[in-house]
N, C-alpha and C positions, 0 to 999 in steps of 0.2 A: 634370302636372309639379309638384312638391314646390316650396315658394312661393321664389321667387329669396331673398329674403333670408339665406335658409339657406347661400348661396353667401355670404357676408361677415359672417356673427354665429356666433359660437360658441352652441354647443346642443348638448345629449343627444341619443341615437338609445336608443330601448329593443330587446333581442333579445326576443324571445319565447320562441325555442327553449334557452334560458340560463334567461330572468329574469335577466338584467344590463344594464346601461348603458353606454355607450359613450360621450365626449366626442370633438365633431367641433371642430377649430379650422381651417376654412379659409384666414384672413388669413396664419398662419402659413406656409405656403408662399410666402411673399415675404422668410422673412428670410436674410440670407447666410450660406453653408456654410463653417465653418470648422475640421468635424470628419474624422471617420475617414472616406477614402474606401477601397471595396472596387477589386480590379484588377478590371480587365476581363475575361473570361472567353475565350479563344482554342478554338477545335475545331481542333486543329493532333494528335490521334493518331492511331494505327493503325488498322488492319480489323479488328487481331490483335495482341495484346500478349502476350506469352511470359512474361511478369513478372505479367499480373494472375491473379490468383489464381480471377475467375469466369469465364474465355475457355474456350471449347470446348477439352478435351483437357489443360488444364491442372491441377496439381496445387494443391491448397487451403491454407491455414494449417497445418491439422491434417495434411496427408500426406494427403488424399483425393484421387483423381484424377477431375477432369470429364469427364462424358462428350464424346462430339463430334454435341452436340445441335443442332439446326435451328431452332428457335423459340423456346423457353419453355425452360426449366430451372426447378427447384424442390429446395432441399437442406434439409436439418436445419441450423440456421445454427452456425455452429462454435465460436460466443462469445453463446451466447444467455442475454438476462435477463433469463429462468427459465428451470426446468428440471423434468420429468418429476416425477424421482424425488430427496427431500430428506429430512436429518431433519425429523421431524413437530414441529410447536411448536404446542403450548396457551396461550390466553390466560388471566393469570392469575385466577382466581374474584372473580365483581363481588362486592367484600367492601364496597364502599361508603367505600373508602379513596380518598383523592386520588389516591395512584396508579393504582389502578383506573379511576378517572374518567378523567384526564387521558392516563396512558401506554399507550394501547392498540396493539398490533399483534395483526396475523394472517397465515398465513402464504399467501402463494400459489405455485400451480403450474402450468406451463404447457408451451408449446413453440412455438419459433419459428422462422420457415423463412426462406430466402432464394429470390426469384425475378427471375430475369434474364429480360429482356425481349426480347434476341435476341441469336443469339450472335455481332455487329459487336460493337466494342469502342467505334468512334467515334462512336455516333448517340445520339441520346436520342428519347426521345417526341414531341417536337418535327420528328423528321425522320423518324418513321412514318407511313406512309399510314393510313389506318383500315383497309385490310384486313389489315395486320401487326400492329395493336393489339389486333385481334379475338382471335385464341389468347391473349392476356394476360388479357380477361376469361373466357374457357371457360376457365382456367388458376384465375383468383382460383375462380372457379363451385366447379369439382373441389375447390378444397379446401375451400370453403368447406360443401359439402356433404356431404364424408366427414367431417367434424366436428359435422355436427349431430345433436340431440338426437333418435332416431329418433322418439318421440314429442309431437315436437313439429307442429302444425302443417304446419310449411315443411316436413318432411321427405315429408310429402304431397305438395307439389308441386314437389319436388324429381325431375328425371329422373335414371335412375342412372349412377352415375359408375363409373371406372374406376383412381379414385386415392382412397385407397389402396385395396393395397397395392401395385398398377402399376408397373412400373417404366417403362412405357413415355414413351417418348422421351428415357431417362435421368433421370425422374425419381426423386428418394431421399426418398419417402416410405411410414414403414411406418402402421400401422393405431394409432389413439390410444389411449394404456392408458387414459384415463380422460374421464369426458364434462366437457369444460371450457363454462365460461360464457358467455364471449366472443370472438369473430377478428376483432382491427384488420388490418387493411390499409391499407398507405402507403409511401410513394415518400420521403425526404431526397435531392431533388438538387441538388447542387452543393458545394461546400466551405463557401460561405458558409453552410448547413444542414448544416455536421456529417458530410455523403455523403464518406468515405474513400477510395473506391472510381469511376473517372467510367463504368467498365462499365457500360449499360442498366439497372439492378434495385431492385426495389422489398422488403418486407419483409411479412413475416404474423405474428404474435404472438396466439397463443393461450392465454386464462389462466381458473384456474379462479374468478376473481373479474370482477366489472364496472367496468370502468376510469370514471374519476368524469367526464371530458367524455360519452361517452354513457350514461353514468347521469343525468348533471343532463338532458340535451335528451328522454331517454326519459321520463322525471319532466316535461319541459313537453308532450310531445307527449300523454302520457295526460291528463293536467289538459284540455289543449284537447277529444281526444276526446268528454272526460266533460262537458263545461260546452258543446259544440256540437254536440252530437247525435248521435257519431257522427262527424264532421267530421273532415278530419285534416289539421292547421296546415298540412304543408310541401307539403300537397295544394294547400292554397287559396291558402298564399303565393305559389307558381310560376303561379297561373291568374290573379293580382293580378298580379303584372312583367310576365308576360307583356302581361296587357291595357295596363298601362303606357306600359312597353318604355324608360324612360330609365336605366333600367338593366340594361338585357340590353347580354347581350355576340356570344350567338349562343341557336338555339334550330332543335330539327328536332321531328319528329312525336312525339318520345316523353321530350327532356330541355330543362327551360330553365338556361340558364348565364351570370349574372350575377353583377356586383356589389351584395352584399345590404344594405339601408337600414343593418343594424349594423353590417357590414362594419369590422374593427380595423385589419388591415394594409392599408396604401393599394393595392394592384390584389388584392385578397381576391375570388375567384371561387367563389362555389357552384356545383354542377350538381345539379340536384332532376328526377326521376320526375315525369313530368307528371300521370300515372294513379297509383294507390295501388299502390306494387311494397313488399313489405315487404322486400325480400331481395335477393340477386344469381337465388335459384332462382326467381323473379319473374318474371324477364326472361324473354319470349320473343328469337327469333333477331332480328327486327326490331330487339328494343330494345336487344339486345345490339351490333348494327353499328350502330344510333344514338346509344350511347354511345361506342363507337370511332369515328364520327365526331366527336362533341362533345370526347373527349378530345385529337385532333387536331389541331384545329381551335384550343383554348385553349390548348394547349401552343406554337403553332405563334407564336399573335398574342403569347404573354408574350416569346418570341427576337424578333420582330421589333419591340416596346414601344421597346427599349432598342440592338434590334443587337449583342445578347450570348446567351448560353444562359444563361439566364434560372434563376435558384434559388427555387427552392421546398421547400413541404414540404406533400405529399398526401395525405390520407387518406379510406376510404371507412365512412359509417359506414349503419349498417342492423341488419338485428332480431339478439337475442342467439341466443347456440347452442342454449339453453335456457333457458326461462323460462316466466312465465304465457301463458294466451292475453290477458288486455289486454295486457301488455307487448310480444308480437307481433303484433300486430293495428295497435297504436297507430305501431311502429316504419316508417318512410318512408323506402328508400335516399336517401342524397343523398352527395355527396362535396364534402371540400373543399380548397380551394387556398390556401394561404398566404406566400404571396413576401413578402422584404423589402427590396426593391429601394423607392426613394422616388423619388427625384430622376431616376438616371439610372446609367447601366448600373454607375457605381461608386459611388454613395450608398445607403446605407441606412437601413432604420429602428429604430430600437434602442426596445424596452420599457424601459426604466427608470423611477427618478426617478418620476414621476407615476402610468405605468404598472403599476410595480408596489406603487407605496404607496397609492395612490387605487382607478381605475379607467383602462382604455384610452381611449388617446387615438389620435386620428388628424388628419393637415392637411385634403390632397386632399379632396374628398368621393367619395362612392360614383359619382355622376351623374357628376363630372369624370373620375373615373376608368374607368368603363364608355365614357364616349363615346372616351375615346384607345385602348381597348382594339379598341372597335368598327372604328376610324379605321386600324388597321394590321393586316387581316386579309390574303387572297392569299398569292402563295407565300409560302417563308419565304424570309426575306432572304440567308441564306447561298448557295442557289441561285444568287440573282441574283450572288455574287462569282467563280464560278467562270468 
Protein backbone atom coordinates (compact mmCIF):
# COMPACT_ATOMS: atom_id res chain seq x y z
CA UNK A 1 0.00 0.00 0.00
CA UNK A 2 1.39 3.68 -0.96
CA UNK A 3 2.13 5.19 2.72
CA UNK A 4 -1.37 6.65 4.08
CA UNK A 5 -0.29 10.03 4.36
CA UNK A 6 -0.56 10.51 0.76
CA UNK A 7 -4.30 10.25 1.39
CA UNK A 8 -4.15 13.86 3.32
CA UNK A 9 -0.93 15.90 1.95
CA UNK A 10 -0.73 17.19 -1.28
CA UNK A 11 2.32 15.53 -3.62
CA UNK A 12 3.46 15.00 -7.23
CA UNK A 13 2.83 11.62 -8.96
CA UNK A 14 5.40 11.29 -11.83
CA UNK A 15 4.20 9.51 -15.31
CA UNK A 16 6.79 7.78 -16.85
CA UNK A 17 5.00 6.97 -19.96
CA UNK A 18 4.72 11.26 -20.54
CA UNK A 19 7.74 12.47 -18.47
CA UNK A 20 5.31 14.62 -16.75
CA UNK A 21 3.95 15.28 -13.25
CA UNK A 22 0.89 15.25 -11.97
CA UNK A 23 -0.30 17.28 -8.65
CA UNK A 24 -2.54 15.14 -6.37
CA UNK A 25 -4.64 17.47 -3.73
CA UNK A 26 -6.77 15.00 -1.76
CA UNK A 27 -8.10 17.35 1.24
CA UNK A 28 -9.54 19.12 -1.59
CA UNK A 29 -12.49 16.93 -1.89
CA UNK A 30 -14.02 18.39 1.24
CA UNK A 31 -14.71 21.60 -0.12
CA UNK A 32 -18.27 22.80 -1.19
CA UNK A 33 -19.65 22.73 -4.69
CA UNK A 34 -20.87 25.84 -5.71
CA UNK A 35 -20.13 25.48 -9.42
CA UNK A 36 -21.55 24.08 -12.89
CA UNK A 37 -23.39 21.03 -12.41
CA UNK A 38 -23.77 18.64 -15.45
CA UNK A 39 -27.71 17.08 -16.01
CA UNK A 40 -28.03 13.84 -15.31
CA UNK A 41 -27.92 11.55 -18.14
CA UNK A 42 -31.53 9.53 -18.80
CA UNK A 43 -31.55 6.30 -21.39
CA UNK A 44 -35.10 7.16 -22.29
CA UNK A 45 -34.56 6.44 -26.68
CA UNK A 46 -35.43 4.13 -29.07
CA UNK A 47 -34.29 0.58 -30.65
CA UNK A 48 -34.55 2.84 -33.88
CA UNK A 49 -34.47 6.40 -34.49
CA UNK A 50 -35.57 7.52 -38.09
CA UNK A 51 -33.97 10.91 -37.45
CA UNK A 52 -30.43 9.62 -36.56
CA UNK A 53 -28.37 9.86 -39.17
CA UNK A 54 -25.95 6.26 -38.16
CA UNK A 55 -29.41 3.80 -37.57
CA UNK A 56 -29.47 0.89 -39.95
CA UNK A 57 -31.27 1.94 -43.34
CA UNK A 58 -31.09 5.38 -42.69
CA UNK A 59 -29.77 8.21 -44.80
CA UNK A 60 -26.43 10.15 -43.72
CA UNK A 61 -25.61 14.19 -43.70
CA UNK A 62 -24.11 13.90 -46.99
CA UNK A 63 -27.29 11.90 -48.69
CA UNK A 64 -25.72 8.47 -48.23
CA UNK A 65 -27.94 5.79 -47.41
CA UNK A 66 -26.99 2.96 -44.35
CA UNK A 67 -26.94 -0.03 -45.04
CA UNK A 68 -29.27 -2.43 -42.70
CA UNK A 69 -26.30 -3.91 -41.09
CA UNK A 70 -26.38 -6.40 -37.93
CA UNK A 71 -23.28 -5.56 -35.98
CA UNK A 72 -20.55 -3.20 -36.86
CA UNK A 73 -20.79 -0.63 -39.59
CA UNK A 74 -17.82 1.30 -40.76
CA UNK A 75 -18.19 4.52 -43.23
CA UNK A 76 -15.66 7.24 -44.60
CA UNK A 77 -16.77 9.94 -41.90
CA UNK A 78 -18.76 12.69 -43.86
CA UNK A 79 -17.11 15.78 -41.96
CA UNK A 80 -13.57 14.43 -41.54
CA UNK A 81 -10.39 16.32 -40.04
CA UNK A 82 -8.38 15.50 -42.75
CA UNK A 83 -8.71 14.46 -45.93
CA UNK A 84 -7.05 12.25 -48.71
CA UNK A 85 -6.44 14.51 -51.28
CA UNK A 86 -5.27 18.52 -50.55
CA UNK A 87 -3.32 21.13 -51.99
CA UNK A 88 0.31 20.32 -51.45
CA UNK A 89 2.06 22.96 -48.88
CA UNK A 90 5.91 23.45 -48.50
CA UNK A 91 7.47 24.64 -45.65
CA UNK A 92 9.04 27.60 -46.05
CA UNK A 93 13.40 27.12 -46.56
CA UNK A 94 15.08 27.11 -42.88
CA UNK A 95 16.71 30.44 -43.88
CA UNK A 96 17.57 30.95 -40.37
CA UNK A 97 15.12 33.72 -40.12
CA UNK A 98 12.74 34.19 -36.97
CA UNK A 99 10.20 33.09 -38.92
CA UNK A 100 11.65 30.10 -39.89
CA UNK A 101 12.42 29.23 -36.47
CA UNK A 102 9.33 30.17 -34.74
CA UNK A 103 6.34 29.77 -37.55
CA UNK A 104 6.51 26.47 -38.71
CA UNK A 105 3.78 24.21 -40.21
CA UNK A 106 3.42 21.02 -42.33
CA UNK A 107 0.89 19.64 -43.93
CA UNK A 108 -1.04 16.57 -43.06
CA UNK A 109 -3.18 13.96 -44.77
CA UNK A 110 -5.36 11.34 -43.75
CA UNK A 111 -8.77 9.70 -43.53
CA UNK A 112 -11.16 8.97 -40.96
CA UNK A 113 -13.90 6.61 -40.54
CA UNK A 114 -16.99 6.22 -38.41
CA UNK A 115 -17.83 2.91 -36.66
CA UNK A 116 -21.01 1.98 -34.96
CA UNK A 117 -21.11 -0.45 -32.48
CA UNK A 118 -24.37 -1.99 -33.15
CA UNK A 119 -27.22 -1.26 -35.05
CA UNK A 120 -29.72 -0.46 -31.41
CA UNK A 121 -29.86 3.11 -31.12
CA UNK A 122 -30.41 2.83 -27.29
CA UNK A 123 -27.55 0.95 -25.71
CA UNK A 124 -23.97 1.84 -25.23
CA UNK A 125 -20.94 -0.28 -24.29
CA UNK A 126 -22.00 -0.45 -20.99
CA UNK A 127 -25.05 -2.48 -21.91
CA UNK A 128 -22.93 -4.94 -24.22
CA UNK A 129 -22.17 -8.38 -23.25
CA UNK A 130 -18.57 -9.12 -24.34
CA UNK A 131 -19.72 -11.46 -26.78
CA UNK A 132 -21.29 -8.35 -28.72
CA UNK A 133 -18.25 -6.24 -28.18
CA UNK A 134 -16.05 -8.94 -29.73
CA UNK A 135 -16.93 -7.97 -33.63
CA UNK A 136 -15.99 -4.19 -32.49
CA UNK A 137 -12.53 -5.31 -31.82
CA UNK A 138 -12.25 -7.91 -35.25
CA UNK A 139 -13.85 -4.67 -36.67
CA UNK A 140 -10.96 -2.01 -35.10
CA UNK A 141 -8.34 -5.48 -36.24
CA UNK A 142 -9.66 -5.08 -40.17
CA UNK A 143 -8.88 -1.78 -40.19
CA UNK A 144 -6.30 -1.50 -38.40
CA UNK A 145 -4.57 -4.08 -40.58
CA UNK A 146 -5.48 -2.89 -44.09
CA UNK A 147 -3.68 0.24 -43.25
CA UNK A 148 -0.46 -1.06 -42.32
CA UNK A 149 2.75 -0.62 -43.64
CA UNK A 150 3.16 -4.17 -45.54
CA UNK A 151 6.71 -3.98 -44.46
CA UNK A 152 6.39 -3.52 -41.45
CA UNK A 153 6.88 -6.06 -38.84
CA UNK A 154 3.19 -6.37 -37.67
CA UNK A 155 2.13 -6.86 -41.13
CA UNK A 156 3.89 -10.32 -40.52
CA UNK A 157 1.73 -11.22 -37.89
CA UNK A 158 -0.91 -9.82 -39.10
CA UNK A 159 -3.75 -12.60 -40.33
CA UNK A 160 -5.56 -11.50 -43.50
CA UNK A 161 -8.21 -9.42 -43.72
CA UNK A 162 -11.15 -8.88 -45.84
CA UNK A 163 -11.43 -4.92 -45.40
CA UNK A 164 -10.58 -3.25 -47.64
CA UNK A 165 -11.97 -3.31 -50.17
CA UNK A 166 -15.07 -5.46 -48.61
CA UNK A 167 -18.05 -4.45 -48.58
CA UNK A 168 -19.17 -6.94 -46.55
CA UNK A 169 -21.62 -6.52 -43.93
CA UNK A 170 -22.21 -2.88 -45.48
CA UNK A 171 -19.01 -1.81 -44.81
CA UNK A 172 -17.80 1.62 -46.94
CA UNK A 173 -14.43 1.01 -47.09
CA UNK A 174 -12.17 1.45 -50.18
CA UNK A 175 -8.49 0.49 -50.27
CA UNK A 176 -5.97 3.58 -48.94
CA UNK A 177 -4.26 5.72 -51.57
CA UNK A 178 -1.45 6.23 -49.42
CA UNK A 179 0.63 4.52 -46.54
CA UNK A 180 -0.35 6.84 -43.51
CA UNK A 181 1.65 6.93 -40.22
CA UNK A 182 -0.75 6.56 -37.78
CA UNK A 183 -4.66 4.93 -36.58
CA UNK A 184 -6.23 6.55 -33.36
CA UNK A 185 -8.96 4.80 -32.34
CA UNK A 186 -11.62 6.28 -29.89
CA UNK A 187 -14.90 6.43 -28.50
CA UNK A 188 -16.37 10.60 -27.26
CA UNK A 189 -19.37 9.53 -25.36
CA UNK A 190 -21.76 11.40 -24.20
CA UNK A 191 -22.60 15.22 -24.58
CA UNK A 192 -20.59 16.23 -21.82
CA UNK A 193 -17.48 14.89 -24.41
CA UNK A 194 -18.56 16.57 -27.45
CA UNK A 195 -20.34 12.93 -28.73
CA UNK A 196 -23.33 14.81 -31.09
CA UNK A 197 -24.62 11.71 -31.91
CA UNK A 198 -25.93 9.08 -28.63
CA UNK A 199 -26.13 6.08 -31.51
CA UNK A 200 -23.33 3.30 -30.25
CA UNK A 201 -20.00 4.62 -32.34
CA UNK A 202 -16.69 5.22 -31.88
CA UNK A 203 -14.10 6.91 -34.49
CA UNK A 204 -10.69 5.87 -36.59
CA UNK A 205 -8.37 8.75 -37.90
CA UNK A 206 -5.78 7.95 -39.82
CA UNK A 207 -2.88 10.54 -40.55
CA UNK A 208 0.05 10.79 -42.59
CA UNK A 209 1.94 12.33 -39.41
CA UNK A 210 2.31 11.05 -35.51
CA UNK A 211 0.02 12.63 -33.26
CA UNK A 212 2.18 14.16 -30.22
CA UNK A 213 0.38 12.16 -27.11
CA UNK A 214 1.75 8.92 -28.81
CA UNK A 215 4.76 10.23 -29.98
CA UNK A 216 5.80 11.65 -26.37
CA UNK A 217 4.72 7.84 -24.52
CA UNK A 218 6.57 6.06 -27.76
CA UNK A 219 9.54 8.46 -27.01
CA UNK A 220 9.26 6.99 -23.09
CA UNK A 221 8.60 3.63 -23.92
CA UNK A 222 11.98 3.39 -26.27
CA UNK A 223 14.08 5.32 -23.50
CA UNK A 224 12.88 2.50 -21.02
CA UNK A 225 13.52 -0.42 -23.61
CA UNK A 226 16.99 1.08 -24.14
CA UNK A 227 18.12 1.81 -20.29
CA UNK A 228 16.40 -1.84 -19.25
CA UNK A 229 17.47 -4.26 -21.34
CA UNK A 230 15.09 -4.71 -23.39
CA UNK A 231 12.30 -4.47 -20.82
CA UNK A 232 9.14 -2.85 -21.68
CA UNK A 233 7.59 -0.21 -19.10
CA UNK A 234 3.81 -0.94 -19.63
CA UNK A 235 4.88 -4.62 -19.66
CA UNK A 236 6.35 -4.24 -16.16
CA UNK A 237 3.99 -1.60 -15.01
CA UNK A 238 0.76 -4.03 -15.28
CA UNK A 239 2.95 -6.97 -13.55
CA UNK A 240 3.76 -4.12 -10.59
CA UNK A 241 -0.62 -3.24 -10.09
CA UNK A 242 -1.32 -6.20 -10.50
CA UNK A 243 1.08 -7.63 -7.81
CA UNK A 244 -0.27 -4.56 -5.87
CA UNK A 245 -3.80 -4.64 -6.59
CA UNK A 246 -4.80 -1.21 -4.62
CA UNK A 247 -5.34 -0.12 -7.70
CA UNK A 248 -6.97 -2.43 -10.07
CA UNK A 249 -10.08 -2.10 -10.86
CA UNK A 250 -10.70 -5.63 -12.70
CA UNK A 251 -8.18 -7.97 -14.43
CA UNK A 252 -8.47 -11.42 -16.38
CA UNK A 253 -5.67 -13.78 -17.99
CA UNK A 254 -4.51 -11.33 -20.67
CA UNK A 255 -5.49 -7.35 -19.42
CA UNK A 256 -5.00 -5.43 -16.21
CA UNK A 257 -7.51 -2.31 -15.70
CA UNK A 258 -6.80 0.27 -13.30
CA UNK A 259 -6.45 3.28 -12.00
CA UNK A 260 -2.86 4.55 -12.81
CA UNK A 261 -0.48 6.05 -9.85
CA UNK A 262 -0.57 9.29 -12.45
CA UNK A 263 -3.83 8.99 -13.13
CA UNK A 264 -5.26 13.03 -14.12
CA UNK A 265 -8.93 12.66 -14.38
CA UNK A 266 -10.43 11.46 -10.99
CA UNK A 267 -11.91 7.76 -12.17
CA UNK A 268 -8.92 7.73 -15.30
CA UNK A 269 -8.82 3.88 -16.12
CA UNK A 270 -6.08 2.22 -18.04
CA UNK A 271 -6.24 -1.25 -19.66
CA UNK A 272 -2.66 -2.60 -20.44
CA UNK A 273 -1.57 -6.07 -22.31
CA UNK A 274 -0.28 -8.14 -19.61
CA UNK A 275 2.15 -10.10 -22.18
CA UNK A 276 4.12 -7.72 -24.88
CA UNK A 277 1.24 -7.35 -27.66
CA UNK A 278 2.59 -4.64 -29.81
CA UNK A 279 -0.59 -4.09 -31.79
CA UNK A 280 -4.35 -5.11 -32.11
CA UNK A 281 -2.82 -7.97 -34.85
CA UNK A 282 -1.09 -9.23 -31.52
CA UNK A 283 -4.09 -10.40 -30.13
CA UNK A 284 -4.85 -13.82 -30.34
CA UNK A 285 -8.73 -14.96 -30.09
CA UNK A 286 -8.28 -15.34 -26.35
CA UNK A 287 -6.99 -11.99 -25.88
CA UNK A 288 -9.36 -10.56 -28.03
CA UNK A 289 -12.69 -11.94 -25.90
CA UNK A 290 -10.57 -10.82 -22.89
CA UNK A 291 -10.51 -7.51 -23.84
CA UNK A 292 -14.27 -7.54 -24.64
CA UNK A 293 -14.57 -8.91 -21.46
CA UNK A 294 -12.44 -5.98 -19.61
CA UNK A 295 -14.16 -3.48 -21.90
CA UNK A 296 -17.41 -4.63 -20.47
CA UNK A 297 -16.91 -4.84 -17.42
CA UNK A 298 -15.28 -1.01 -17.15
CA UNK A 299 -17.80 0.43 -19.07
CA UNK A 300 -20.38 -1.28 -17.07
CA UNK A 301 -18.88 -0.18 -13.25
CA UNK A 302 -18.37 3.78 -14.77
CA UNK A 303 -22.93 3.70 -15.23
CA UNK A 304 -23.31 2.06 -12.23
CA UNK A 305 -20.33 4.77 -10.07
CA UNK A 306 -22.80 7.36 -10.42
CA UNK A 307 -26.26 5.61 -11.76
CA UNK A 308 -25.88 7.62 -15.03
CA UNK A 309 -24.47 6.57 -18.52
CA UNK A 310 -21.33 7.63 -17.71
CA UNK A 311 -19.15 10.19 -20.34
CA UNK A 312 -16.06 9.53 -21.44
CA UNK A 313 -13.63 9.81 -23.80
CA UNK A 314 -11.60 6.53 -25.13
CA UNK A 315 -8.76 5.86 -26.86
CA UNK A 316 -6.68 2.96 -28.04
CA UNK A 317 -3.21 3.58 -28.49
CA UNK A 318 -0.53 0.86 -29.89
CA UNK A 319 2.43 0.60 -32.64
CA UNK A 320 2.41 3.03 -35.58
CA UNK A 321 1.34 1.93 -39.12
CA UNK A 322 4.73 2.53 -40.02
CA UNK A 323 7.79 3.21 -38.62
CA UNK A 324 11.30 1.71 -37.23
CA UNK A 325 11.60 -1.58 -35.89
CA UNK A 326 12.67 0.04 -32.23
CA UNK A 327 9.72 2.06 -32.62
CA UNK A 328 7.49 -1.12 -32.94
CA UNK A 329 9.05 -3.37 -30.89
CA UNK A 330 9.22 -0.77 -28.12
CA UNK A 331 5.22 0.19 -28.85
CA UNK A 332 2.76 -1.80 -25.83
CA UNK A 333 -1.20 -1.83 -26.69
CA UNK A 334 -2.93 -0.19 -23.90
CA UNK A 335 -6.13 1.96 -23.95
CA UNK A 336 -7.38 4.68 -22.29
CA UNK A 337 -10.25 5.95 -20.36
CA UNK A 338 -10.86 9.37 -19.50
CA UNK A 339 -14.30 10.47 -17.66
CA UNK A 340 -14.95 13.73 -16.17
CA UNK A 341 -17.38 12.97 -13.97
CA UNK A 342 -15.88 14.07 -10.09
CA UNK A 343 -18.32 14.31 -7.51
CA UNK A 344 -21.32 12.74 -8.80
CA UNK A 345 -23.39 11.99 -11.68
CA UNK A 346 -23.68 15.91 -12.25
CA UNK A 347 -20.37 17.42 -11.21
CA UNK A 348 -17.48 17.53 -12.96
CA UNK A 349 -14.06 18.24 -13.43
CA UNK A 350 -12.79 21.09 -15.46
CA UNK A 351 -8.92 21.65 -16.44
CA UNK A 352 -8.35 25.06 -16.17
CA UNK A 353 -6.74 27.69 -14.17
CA UNK A 354 -3.91 25.47 -12.65
CA UNK A 355 -4.36 22.85 -15.08
CA UNK A 356 -3.61 24.51 -17.80
CA UNK A 357 -1.10 27.13 -16.68
CA UNK A 358 0.91 24.84 -14.40
CA UNK A 359 0.44 21.13 -14.50
CA UNK A 360 -2.70 18.67 -13.82
CA UNK A 361 -4.18 18.53 -10.98
CA UNK A 362 -6.43 16.10 -9.34
CA UNK A 363 -8.50 15.77 -5.70
CA UNK A 364 -9.54 12.04 -5.21
CA UNK A 365 -6.64 9.79 -5.34
CA UNK A 366 -6.00 6.98 -7.79
CA UNK A 367 -6.44 4.22 -4.62
CA UNK A 368 -9.80 6.20 -3.51
CA UNK A 369 -10.80 6.07 -6.76
CA UNK A 370 -10.06 2.35 -7.98
CA UNK A 371 -11.53 1.15 -4.61
CA UNK A 372 -15.16 2.83 -5.36
CA UNK A 373 -14.74 1.56 -8.80
CA UNK A 374 -14.08 -1.86 -7.47
CA UNK A 375 -17.04 -1.48 -4.95
CA UNK A 376 -19.84 -1.31 -7.81
CA UNK A 377 -19.08 -3.83 -10.12
CA UNK A 378 -22.30 -6.85 -10.97
CA UNK A 379 -25.02 -6.09 -13.07
CA UNK A 380 -25.52 -2.84 -14.32
CA UNK A 381 -27.84 -0.80 -12.52
CA UNK A 382 -30.22 0.06 -15.15
CA UNK A 383 -31.37 -3.60 -15.23
CA UNK A 384 -32.05 -3.57 -11.96
CA UNK A 385 -34.82 -0.45 -12.66
CA UNK A 386 -36.73 -2.33 -15.03
Amino acid sequence: MPDAILDDISHRRYNPLRGSWVLVSPHRTKRPWQGQQEAASKIELPQYDPSCYLCPGNKRAQGDTNPKYDRTFVFVNDYAAVKEQQTEYESPAQDGSLASRLLRAESTTGKCYVITFSPDHNITLADMPAEIILPVIDTWTKIYTAHLDPHSPLARAAKPTTLPPSTTNGHIVDQPSQQYRYMQIFENKGQAMGCSNPHPHGQIWTTTSLPEEPSLELGSLQRYRREQGGCNLLEDYAKLESEKGERTVFENSSFWAGCPWWATWPFEIMVIAKAHKRALVDLDQQNKEDLAEVIADITRRYDNLFETSFPYSMGVHQAPLTGTNEEIEASHFHIHFYPPLLRSATVRKFLVGYEMMAEPQRDITPEQAAKRLRDCGGELYRRKLR
